[in-house]
PDB file of N, CA, C and O in Angstrom:
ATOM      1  N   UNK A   1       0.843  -1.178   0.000  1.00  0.00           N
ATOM      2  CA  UNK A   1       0.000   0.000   0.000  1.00  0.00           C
ATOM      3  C   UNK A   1       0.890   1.244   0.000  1.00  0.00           C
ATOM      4  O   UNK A   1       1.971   1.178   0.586  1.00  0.00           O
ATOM      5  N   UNK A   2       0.572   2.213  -0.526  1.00  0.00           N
ATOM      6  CA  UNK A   2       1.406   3.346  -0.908  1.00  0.00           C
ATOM      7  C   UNK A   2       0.941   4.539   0.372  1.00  0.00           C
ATOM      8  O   UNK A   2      -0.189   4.989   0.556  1.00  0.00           O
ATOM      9  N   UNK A   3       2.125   4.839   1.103  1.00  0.00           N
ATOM     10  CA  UNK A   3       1.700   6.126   1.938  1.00  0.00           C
ATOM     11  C   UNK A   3       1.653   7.553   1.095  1.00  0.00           C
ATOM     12  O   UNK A   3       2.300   7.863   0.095  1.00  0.00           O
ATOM     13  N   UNK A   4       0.797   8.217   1.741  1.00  0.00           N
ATOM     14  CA  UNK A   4       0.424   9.009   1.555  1.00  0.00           C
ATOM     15  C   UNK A   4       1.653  10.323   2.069  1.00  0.00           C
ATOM     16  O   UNK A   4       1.337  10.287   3.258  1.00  0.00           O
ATOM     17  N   UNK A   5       2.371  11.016   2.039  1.00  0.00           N
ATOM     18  CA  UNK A   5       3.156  11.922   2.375  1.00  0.00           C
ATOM     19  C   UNK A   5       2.698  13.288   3.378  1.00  0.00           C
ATOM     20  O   UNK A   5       2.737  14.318   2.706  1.00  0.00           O
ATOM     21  N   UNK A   6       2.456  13.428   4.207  1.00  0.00           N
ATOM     22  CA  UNK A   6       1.718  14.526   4.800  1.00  0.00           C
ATOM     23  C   UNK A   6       2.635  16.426   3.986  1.00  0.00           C
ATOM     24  O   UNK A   6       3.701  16.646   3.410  1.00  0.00           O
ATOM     25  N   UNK A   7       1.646  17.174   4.341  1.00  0.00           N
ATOM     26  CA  UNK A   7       2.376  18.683   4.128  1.00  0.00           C
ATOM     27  C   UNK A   7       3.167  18.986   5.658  1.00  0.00           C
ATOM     28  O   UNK A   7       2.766  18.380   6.651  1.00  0.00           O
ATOM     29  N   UNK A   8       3.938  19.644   5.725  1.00  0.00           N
ATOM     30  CA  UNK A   8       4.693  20.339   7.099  1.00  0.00           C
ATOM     31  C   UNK A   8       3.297  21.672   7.264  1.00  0.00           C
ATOM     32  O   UNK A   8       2.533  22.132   6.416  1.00  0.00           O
ATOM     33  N   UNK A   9       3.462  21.967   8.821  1.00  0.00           N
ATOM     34  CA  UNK A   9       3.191  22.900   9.484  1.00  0.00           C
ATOM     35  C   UNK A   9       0.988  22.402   9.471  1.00  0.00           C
ATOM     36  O   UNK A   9       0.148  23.301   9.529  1.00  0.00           O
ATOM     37  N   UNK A  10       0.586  20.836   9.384  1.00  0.00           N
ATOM     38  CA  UNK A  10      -0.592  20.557   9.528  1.00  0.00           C
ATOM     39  C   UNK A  10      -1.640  20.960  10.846  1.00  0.00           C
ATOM     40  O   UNK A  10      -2.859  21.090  10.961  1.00  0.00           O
ATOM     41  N   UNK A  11      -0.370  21.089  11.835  1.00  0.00           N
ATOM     42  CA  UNK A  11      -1.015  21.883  12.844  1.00  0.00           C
ATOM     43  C   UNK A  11      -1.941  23.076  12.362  1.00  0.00           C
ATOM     44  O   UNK A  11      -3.161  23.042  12.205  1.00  0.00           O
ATOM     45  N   UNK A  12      -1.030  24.193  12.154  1.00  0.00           N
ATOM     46  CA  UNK A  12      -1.158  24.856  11.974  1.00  0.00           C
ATOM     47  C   UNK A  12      -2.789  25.432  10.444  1.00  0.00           C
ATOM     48  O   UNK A  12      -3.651  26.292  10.264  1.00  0.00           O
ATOM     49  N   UNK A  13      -2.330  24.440   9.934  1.00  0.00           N
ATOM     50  CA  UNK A  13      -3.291  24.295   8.745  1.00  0.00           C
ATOM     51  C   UNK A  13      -4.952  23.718   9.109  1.00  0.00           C
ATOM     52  O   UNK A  13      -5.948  23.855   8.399  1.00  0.00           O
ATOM     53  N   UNK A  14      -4.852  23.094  10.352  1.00  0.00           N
ATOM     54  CA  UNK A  14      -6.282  22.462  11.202  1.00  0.00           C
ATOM     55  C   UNK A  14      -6.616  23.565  11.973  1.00  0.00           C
ATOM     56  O   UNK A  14      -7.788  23.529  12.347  1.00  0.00           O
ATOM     57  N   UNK A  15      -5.991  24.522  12.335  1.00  0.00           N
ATOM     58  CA  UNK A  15      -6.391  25.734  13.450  1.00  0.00           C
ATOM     59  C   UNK A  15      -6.836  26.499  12.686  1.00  0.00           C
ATOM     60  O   UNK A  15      -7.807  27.149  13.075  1.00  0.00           O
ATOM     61  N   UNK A  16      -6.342  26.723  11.371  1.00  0.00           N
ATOM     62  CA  UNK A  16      -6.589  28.129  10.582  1.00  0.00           C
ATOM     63  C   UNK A  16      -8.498  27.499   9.889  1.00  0.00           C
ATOM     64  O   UNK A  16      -9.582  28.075   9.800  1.00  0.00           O
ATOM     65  N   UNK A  17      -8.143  26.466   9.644  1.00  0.00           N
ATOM     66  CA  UNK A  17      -9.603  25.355   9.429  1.00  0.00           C
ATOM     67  C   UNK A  17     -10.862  25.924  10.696  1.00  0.00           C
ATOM     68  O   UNK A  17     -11.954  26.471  10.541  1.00  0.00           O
ATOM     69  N   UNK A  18     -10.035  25.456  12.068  1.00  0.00           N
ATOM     70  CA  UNK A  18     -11.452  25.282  12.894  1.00  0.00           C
ATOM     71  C   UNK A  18     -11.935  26.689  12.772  1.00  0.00           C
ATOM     72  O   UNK A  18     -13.061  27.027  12.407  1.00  0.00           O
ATOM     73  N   UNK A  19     -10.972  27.448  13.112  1.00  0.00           N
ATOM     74  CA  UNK A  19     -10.966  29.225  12.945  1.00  0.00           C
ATOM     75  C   UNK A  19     -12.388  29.659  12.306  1.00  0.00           C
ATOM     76  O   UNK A  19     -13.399  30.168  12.791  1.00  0.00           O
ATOM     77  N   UNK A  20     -11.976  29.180  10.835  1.00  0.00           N
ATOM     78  CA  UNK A  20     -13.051  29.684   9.693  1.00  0.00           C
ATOM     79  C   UNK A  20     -14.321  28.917   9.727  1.00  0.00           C
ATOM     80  O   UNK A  20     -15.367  29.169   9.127  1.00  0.00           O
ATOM     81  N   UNK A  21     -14.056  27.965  10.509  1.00  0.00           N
ATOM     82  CA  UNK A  21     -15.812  26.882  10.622  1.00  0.00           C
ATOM     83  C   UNK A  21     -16.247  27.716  11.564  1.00  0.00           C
ATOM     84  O   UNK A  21     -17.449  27.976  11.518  1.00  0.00           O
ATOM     85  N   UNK A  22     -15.406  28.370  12.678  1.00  0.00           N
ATOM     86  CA  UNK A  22     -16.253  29.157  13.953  1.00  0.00           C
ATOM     87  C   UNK A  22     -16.431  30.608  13.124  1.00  0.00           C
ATOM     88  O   UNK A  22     -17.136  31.455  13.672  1.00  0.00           O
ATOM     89  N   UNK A  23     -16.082  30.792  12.379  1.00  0.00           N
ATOM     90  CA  UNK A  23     -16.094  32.270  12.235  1.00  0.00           C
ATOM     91  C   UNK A  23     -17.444  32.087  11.400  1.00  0.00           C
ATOM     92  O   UNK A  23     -18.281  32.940  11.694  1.00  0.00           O
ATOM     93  N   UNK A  24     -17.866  31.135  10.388  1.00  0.00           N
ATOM     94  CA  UNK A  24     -18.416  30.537   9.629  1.00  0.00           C
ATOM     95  C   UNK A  24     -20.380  30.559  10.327  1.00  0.00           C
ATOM     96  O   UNK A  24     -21.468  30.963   9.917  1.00  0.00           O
ATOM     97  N   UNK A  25     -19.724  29.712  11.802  1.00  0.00           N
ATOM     98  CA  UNK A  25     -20.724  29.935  12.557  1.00  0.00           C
ATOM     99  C   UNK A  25     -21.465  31.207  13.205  1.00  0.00           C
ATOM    100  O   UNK A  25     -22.664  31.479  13.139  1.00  0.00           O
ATOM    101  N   UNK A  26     -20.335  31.982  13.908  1.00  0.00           N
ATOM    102  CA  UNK A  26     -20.519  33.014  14.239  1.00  0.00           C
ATOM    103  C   UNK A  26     -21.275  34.135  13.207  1.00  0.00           C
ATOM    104  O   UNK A  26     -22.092  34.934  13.664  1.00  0.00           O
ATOM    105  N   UNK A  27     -20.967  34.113  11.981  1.00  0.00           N
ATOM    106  CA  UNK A  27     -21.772  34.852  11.077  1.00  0.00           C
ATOM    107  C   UNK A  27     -23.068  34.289  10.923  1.00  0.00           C
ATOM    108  O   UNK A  27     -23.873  35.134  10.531  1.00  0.00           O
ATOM    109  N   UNK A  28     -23.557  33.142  11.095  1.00  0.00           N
ATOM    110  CA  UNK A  28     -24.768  32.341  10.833  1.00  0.00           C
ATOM    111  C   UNK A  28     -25.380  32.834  11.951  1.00  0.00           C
ATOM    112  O   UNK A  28     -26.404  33.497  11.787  1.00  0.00           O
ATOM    113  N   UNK A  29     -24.900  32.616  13.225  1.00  0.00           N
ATOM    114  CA  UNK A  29     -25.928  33.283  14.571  1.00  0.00           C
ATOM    115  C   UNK A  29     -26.127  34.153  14.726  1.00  0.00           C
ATOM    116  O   UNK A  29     -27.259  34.551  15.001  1.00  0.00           O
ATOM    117  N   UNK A  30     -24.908  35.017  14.603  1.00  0.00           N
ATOM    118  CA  UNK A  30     -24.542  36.931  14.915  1.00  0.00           C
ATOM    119  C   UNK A  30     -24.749  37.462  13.076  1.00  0.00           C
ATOM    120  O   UNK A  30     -23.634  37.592  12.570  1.00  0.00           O
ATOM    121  N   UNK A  31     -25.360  37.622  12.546  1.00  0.00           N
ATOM    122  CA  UNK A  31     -25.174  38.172  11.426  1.00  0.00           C
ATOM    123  C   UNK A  31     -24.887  39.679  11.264  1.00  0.00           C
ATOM    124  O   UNK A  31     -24.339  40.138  10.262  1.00  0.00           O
ATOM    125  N   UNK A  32     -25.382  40.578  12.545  1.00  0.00           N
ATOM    126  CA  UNK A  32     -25.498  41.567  12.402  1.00  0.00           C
ATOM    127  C   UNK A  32     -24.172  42.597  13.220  1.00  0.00           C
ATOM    128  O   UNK A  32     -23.933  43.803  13.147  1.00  0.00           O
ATOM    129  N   UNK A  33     -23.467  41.401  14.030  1.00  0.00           N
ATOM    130  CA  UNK A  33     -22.106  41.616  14.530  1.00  0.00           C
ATOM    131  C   UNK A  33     -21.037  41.329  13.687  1.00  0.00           C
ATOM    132  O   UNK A  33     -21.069  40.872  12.544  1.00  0.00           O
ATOM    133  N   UNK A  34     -20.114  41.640  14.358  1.00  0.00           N
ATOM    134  CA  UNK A  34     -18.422  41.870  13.606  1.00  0.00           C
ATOM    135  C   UNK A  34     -17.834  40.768  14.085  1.00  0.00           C
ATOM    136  O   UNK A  34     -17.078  40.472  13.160  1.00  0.00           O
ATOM    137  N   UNK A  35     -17.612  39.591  15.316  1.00  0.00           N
ATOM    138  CA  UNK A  35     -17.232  38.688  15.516  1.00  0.00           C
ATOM    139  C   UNK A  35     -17.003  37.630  14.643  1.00  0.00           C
ATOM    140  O   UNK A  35     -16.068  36.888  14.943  1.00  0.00           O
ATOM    141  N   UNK A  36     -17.618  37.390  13.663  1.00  0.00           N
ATOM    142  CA  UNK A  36     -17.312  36.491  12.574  1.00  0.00           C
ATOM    143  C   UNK A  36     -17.085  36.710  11.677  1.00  0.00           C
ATOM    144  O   UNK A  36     -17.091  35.796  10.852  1.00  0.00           O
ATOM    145  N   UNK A  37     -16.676  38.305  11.188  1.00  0.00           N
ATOM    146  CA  UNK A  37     -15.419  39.258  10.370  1.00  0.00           C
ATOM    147  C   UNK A  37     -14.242  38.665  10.943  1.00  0.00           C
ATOM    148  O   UNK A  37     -13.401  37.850  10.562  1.00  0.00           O
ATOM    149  N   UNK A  38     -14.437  39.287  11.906  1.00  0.00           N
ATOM    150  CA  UNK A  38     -12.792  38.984  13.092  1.00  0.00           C
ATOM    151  C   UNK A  38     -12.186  37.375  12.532  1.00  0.00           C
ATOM    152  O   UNK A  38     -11.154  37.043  11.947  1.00  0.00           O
ATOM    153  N   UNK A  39     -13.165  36.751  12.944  1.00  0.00           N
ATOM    154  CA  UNK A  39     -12.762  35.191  12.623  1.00  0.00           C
ATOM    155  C   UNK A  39     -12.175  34.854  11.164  1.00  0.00           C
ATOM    156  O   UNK A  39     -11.139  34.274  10.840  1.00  0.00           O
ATOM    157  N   UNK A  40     -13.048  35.338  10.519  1.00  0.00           N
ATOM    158  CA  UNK A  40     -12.773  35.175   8.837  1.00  0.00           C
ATOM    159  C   UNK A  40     -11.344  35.886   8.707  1.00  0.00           C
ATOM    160  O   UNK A  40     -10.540  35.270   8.007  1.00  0.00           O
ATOM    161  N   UNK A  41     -10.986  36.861   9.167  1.00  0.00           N
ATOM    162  CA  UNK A  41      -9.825  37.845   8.840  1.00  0.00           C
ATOM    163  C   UNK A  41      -8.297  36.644   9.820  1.00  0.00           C
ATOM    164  O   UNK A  41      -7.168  36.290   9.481  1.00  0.00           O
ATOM    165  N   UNK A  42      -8.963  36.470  10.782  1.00  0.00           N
ATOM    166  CA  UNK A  42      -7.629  35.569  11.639  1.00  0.00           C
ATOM    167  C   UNK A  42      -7.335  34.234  10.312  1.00  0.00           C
ATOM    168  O   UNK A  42      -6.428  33.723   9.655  1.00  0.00           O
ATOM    169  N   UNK A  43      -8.471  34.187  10.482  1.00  0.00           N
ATOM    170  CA  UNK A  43      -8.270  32.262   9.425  1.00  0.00           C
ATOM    171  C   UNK A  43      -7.690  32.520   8.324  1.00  0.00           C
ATOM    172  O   UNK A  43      -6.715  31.909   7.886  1.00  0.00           O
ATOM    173  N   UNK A  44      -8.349  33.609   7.708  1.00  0.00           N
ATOM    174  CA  UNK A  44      -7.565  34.150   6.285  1.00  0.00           C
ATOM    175  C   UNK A  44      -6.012  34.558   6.408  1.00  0.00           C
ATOM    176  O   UNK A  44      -5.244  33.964   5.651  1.00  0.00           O
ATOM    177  N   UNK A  45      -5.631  35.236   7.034  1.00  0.00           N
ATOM    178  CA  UNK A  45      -4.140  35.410   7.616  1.00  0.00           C
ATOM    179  C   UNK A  45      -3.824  34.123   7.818  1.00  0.00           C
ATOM    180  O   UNK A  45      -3.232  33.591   6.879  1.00  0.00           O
ATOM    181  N   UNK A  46      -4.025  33.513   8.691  1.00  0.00           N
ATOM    182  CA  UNK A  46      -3.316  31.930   9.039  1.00  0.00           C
ATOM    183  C   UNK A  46      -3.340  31.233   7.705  1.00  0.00           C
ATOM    184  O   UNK A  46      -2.195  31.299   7.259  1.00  0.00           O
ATOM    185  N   UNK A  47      -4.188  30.548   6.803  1.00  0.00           N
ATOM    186  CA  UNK A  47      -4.059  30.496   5.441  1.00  0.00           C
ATOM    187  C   UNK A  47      -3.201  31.003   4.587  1.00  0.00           C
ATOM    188  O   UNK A  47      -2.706  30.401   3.634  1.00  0.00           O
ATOM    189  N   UNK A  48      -2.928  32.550   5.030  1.00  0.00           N
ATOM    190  CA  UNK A  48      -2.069  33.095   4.109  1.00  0.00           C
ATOM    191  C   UNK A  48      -0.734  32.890   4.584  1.00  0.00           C
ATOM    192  O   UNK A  48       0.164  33.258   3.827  1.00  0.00           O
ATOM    193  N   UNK A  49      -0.447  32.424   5.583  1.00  0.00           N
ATOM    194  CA  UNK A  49       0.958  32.333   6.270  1.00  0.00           C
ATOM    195  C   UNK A  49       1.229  30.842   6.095  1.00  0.00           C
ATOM    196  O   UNK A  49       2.374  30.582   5.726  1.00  0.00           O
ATOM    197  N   UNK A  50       0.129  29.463   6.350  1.00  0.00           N
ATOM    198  CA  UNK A  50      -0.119  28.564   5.356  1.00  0.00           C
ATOM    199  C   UNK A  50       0.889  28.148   4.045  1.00  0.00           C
ATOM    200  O   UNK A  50       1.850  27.410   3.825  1.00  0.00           O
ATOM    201  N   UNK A  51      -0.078  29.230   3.245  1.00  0.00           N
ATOM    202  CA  UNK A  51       0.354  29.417   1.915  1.00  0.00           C
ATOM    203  C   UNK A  51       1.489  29.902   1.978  1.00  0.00           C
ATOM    204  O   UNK A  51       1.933  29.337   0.979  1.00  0.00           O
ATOM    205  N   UNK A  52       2.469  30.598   2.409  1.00  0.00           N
ATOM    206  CA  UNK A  52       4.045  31.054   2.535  1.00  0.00           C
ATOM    207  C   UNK A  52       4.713  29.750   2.601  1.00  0.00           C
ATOM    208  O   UNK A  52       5.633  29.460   1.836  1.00  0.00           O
ATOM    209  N   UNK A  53       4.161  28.779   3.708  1.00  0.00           N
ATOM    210  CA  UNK A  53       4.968  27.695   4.355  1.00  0.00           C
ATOM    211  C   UNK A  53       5.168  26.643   3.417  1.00  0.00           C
ATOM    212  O   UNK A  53       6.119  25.876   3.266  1.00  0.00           O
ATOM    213  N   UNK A  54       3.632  26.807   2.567  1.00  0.00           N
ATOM    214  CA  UNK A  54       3.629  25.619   1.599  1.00  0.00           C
ATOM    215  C   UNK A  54       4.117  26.058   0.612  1.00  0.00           C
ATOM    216  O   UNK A  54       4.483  25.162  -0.150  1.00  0.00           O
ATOM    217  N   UNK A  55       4.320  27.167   0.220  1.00  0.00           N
ATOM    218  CA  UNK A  55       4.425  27.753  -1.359  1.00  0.00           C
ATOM    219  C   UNK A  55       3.452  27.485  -2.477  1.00  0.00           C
ATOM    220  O   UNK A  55       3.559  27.038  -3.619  1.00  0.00           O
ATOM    221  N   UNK A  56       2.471  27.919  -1.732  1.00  0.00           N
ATOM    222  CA  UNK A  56       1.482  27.741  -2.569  1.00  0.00           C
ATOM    223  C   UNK A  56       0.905  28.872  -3.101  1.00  0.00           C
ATOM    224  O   UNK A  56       0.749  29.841  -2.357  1.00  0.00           O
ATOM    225  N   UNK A  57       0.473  28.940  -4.547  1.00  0.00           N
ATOM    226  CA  UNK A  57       0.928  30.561  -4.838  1.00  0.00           C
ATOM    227  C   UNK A  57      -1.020  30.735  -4.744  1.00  0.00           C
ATOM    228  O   UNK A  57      -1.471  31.879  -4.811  1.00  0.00           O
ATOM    229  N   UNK A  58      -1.865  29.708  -4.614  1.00  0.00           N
ATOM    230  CA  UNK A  58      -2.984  30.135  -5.105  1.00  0.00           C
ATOM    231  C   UNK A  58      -3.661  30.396  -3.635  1.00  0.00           C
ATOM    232  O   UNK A  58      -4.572  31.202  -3.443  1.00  0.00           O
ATOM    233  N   UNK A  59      -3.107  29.642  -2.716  1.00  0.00           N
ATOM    234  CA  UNK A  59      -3.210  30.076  -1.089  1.00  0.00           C
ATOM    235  C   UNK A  59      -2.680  31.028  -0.909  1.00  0.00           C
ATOM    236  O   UNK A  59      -3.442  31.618  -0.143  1.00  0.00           O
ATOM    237  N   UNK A  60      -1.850  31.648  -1.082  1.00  0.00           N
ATOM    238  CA  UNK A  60      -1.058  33.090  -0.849  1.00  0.00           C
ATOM    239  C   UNK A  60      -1.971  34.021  -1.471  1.00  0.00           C
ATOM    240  O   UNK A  60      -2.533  34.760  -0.662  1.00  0.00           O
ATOM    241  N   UNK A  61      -2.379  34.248  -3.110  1.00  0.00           N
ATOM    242  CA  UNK A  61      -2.911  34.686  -3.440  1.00  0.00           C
ATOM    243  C   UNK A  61      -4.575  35.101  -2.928  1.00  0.00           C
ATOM    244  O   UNK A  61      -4.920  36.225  -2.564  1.00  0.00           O
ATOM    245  N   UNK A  62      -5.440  33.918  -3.011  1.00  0.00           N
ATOM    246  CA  UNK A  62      -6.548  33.848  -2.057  1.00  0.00           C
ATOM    247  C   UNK A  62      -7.031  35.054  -1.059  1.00  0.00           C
ATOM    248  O   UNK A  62      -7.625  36.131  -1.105  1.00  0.00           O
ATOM    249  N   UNK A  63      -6.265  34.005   0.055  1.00  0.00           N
ATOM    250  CA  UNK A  63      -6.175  34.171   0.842  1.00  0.00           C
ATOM    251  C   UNK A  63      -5.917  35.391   1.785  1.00  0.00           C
ATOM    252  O   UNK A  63      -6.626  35.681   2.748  1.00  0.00           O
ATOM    253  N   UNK A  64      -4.564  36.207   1.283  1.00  0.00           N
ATOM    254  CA  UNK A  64      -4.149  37.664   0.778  1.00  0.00           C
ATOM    255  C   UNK A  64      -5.183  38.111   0.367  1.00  0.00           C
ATOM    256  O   UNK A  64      -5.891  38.387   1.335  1.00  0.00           O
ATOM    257  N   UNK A  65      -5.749  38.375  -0.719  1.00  0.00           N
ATOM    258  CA  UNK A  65      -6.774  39.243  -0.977  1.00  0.00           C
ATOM    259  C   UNK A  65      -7.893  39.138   0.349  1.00  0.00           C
ATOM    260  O   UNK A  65      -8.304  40.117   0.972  1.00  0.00           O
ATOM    261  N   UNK A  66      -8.288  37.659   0.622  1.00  0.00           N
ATOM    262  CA  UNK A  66      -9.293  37.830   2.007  1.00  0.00           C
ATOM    263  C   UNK A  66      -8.954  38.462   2.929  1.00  0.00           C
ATOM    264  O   UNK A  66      -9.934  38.982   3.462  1.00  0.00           O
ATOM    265  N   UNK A  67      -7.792  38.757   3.539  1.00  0.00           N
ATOM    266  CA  UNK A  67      -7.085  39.091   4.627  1.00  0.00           C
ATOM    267  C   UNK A  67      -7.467  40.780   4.291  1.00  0.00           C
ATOM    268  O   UNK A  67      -7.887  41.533   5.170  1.00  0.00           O
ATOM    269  N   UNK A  68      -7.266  41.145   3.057  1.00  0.00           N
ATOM    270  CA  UNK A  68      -7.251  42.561   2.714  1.00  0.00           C
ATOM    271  C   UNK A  68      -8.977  43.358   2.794  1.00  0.00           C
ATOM    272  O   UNK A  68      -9.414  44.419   3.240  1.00  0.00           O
ATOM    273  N   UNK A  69      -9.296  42.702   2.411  1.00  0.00           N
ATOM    274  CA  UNK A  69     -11.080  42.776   2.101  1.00  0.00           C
ATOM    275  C   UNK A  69     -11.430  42.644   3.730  1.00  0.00           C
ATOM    276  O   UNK A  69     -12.283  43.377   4.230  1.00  0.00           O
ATOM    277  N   UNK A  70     -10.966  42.010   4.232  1.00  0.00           N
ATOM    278  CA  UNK A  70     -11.378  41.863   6.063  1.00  0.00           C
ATOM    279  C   UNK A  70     -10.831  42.709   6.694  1.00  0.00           C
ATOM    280  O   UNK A  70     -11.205  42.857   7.857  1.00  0.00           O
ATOM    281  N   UNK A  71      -9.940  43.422   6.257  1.00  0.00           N
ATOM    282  CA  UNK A  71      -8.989  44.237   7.056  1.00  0.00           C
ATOM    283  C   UNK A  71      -9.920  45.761   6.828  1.00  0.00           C
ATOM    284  O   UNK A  71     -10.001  46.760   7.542  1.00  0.00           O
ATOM    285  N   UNK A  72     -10.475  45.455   5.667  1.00  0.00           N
ATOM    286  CA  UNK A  72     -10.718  47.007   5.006  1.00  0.00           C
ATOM    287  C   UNK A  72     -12.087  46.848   5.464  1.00  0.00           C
ATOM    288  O   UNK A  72     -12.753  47.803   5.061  1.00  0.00           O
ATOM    289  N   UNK A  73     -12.778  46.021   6.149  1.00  0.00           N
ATOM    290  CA  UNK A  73     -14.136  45.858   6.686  1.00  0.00           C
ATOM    291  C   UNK A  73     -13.675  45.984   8.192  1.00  0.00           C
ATOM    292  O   UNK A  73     -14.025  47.073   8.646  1.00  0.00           O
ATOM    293  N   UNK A  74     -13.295  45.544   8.703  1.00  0.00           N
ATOM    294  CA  UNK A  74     -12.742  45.820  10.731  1.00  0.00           C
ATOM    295  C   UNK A  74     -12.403  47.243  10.297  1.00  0.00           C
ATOM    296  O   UNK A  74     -13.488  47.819  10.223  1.00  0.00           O
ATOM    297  N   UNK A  75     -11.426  48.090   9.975  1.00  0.00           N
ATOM    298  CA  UNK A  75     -11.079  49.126  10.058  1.00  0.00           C
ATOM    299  C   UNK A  75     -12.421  49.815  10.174  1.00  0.00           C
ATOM    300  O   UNK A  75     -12.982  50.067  11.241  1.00  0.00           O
ATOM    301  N   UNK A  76     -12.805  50.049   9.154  1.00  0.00           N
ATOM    302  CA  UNK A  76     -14.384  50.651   8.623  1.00  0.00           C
ATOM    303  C   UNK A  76     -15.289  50.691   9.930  1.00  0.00           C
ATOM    304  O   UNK A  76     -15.782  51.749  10.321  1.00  0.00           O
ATOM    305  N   UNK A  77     -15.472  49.523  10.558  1.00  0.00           N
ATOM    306  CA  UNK A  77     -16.123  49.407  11.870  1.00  0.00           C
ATOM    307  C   UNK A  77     -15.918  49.826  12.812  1.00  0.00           C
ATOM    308  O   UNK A  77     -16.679  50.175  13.715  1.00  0.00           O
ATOM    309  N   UNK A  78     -14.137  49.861  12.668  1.00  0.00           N
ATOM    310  CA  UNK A  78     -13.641  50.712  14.188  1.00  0.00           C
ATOM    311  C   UNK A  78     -13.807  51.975  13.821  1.00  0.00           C
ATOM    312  O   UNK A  78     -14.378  52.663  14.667  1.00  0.00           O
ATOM    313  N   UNK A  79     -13.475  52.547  12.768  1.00  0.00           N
ATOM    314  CA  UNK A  79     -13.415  54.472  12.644  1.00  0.00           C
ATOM    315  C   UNK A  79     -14.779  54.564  12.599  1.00  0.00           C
ATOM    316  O   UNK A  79     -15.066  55.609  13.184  1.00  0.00           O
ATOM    317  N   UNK A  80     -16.257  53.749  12.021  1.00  0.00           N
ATOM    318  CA  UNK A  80     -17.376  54.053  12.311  1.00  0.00           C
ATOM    319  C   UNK A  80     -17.856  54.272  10.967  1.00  0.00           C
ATOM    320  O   UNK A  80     -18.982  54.756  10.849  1.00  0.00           O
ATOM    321  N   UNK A  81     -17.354  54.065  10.198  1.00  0.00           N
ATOM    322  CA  UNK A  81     -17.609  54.694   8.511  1.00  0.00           C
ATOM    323  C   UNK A  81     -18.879  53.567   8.439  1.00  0.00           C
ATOM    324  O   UNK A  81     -18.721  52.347   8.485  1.00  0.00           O
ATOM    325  N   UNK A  82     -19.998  54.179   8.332  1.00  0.00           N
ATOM    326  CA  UNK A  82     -21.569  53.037   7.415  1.00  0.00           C
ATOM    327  C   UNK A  82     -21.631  53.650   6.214  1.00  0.00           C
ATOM    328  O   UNK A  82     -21.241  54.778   5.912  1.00  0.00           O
ATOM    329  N   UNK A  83     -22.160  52.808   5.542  1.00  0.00           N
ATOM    330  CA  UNK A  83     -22.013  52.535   3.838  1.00  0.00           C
ATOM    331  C   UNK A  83     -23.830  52.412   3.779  1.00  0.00           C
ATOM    332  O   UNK A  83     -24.401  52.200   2.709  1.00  0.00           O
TER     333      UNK A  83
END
């Protein structure tokens, strides 16, 4: 039977996972709160740091842009700016 080879840093790759299932959740209950921004923006960063470890250019890519789009939504919330 042929093994399977694991990726390095899988820890890390299951946390950035549960992260986005809770953040996932948190938007499903709280829709009208920022707590499951927050979540989405941590997981997306961890993904994107992920993607550094693995060299993965489409996880870097992704991921990066999510991190940016979340960043530019928390900011917005803290200075108070509504759209």
């Amino acid at each position: 039977m042929k093994k399977i080879a694991t990726k390095p840093y899988q820890p890390l790759a299951w946390t950035a996972t549960f992260v986005l299932l809770c953040a996932a959740m948190l938007i499903s209950h709280y829709p009208n709160l920022m707590y499951g921004v927050y979540g989405f923006a941590i997981a997306s960063t961890l993904w994107t740091i992920v993607g550094f470890l693995w060299q993965e250019k489409s996880l870097i890519f992704l991921n990066g842009v999510l991190t940016i789009i979340y960043a530019y939504g928390i900011i917005k919330d803290i200075v108070g700016i509504t759209t």
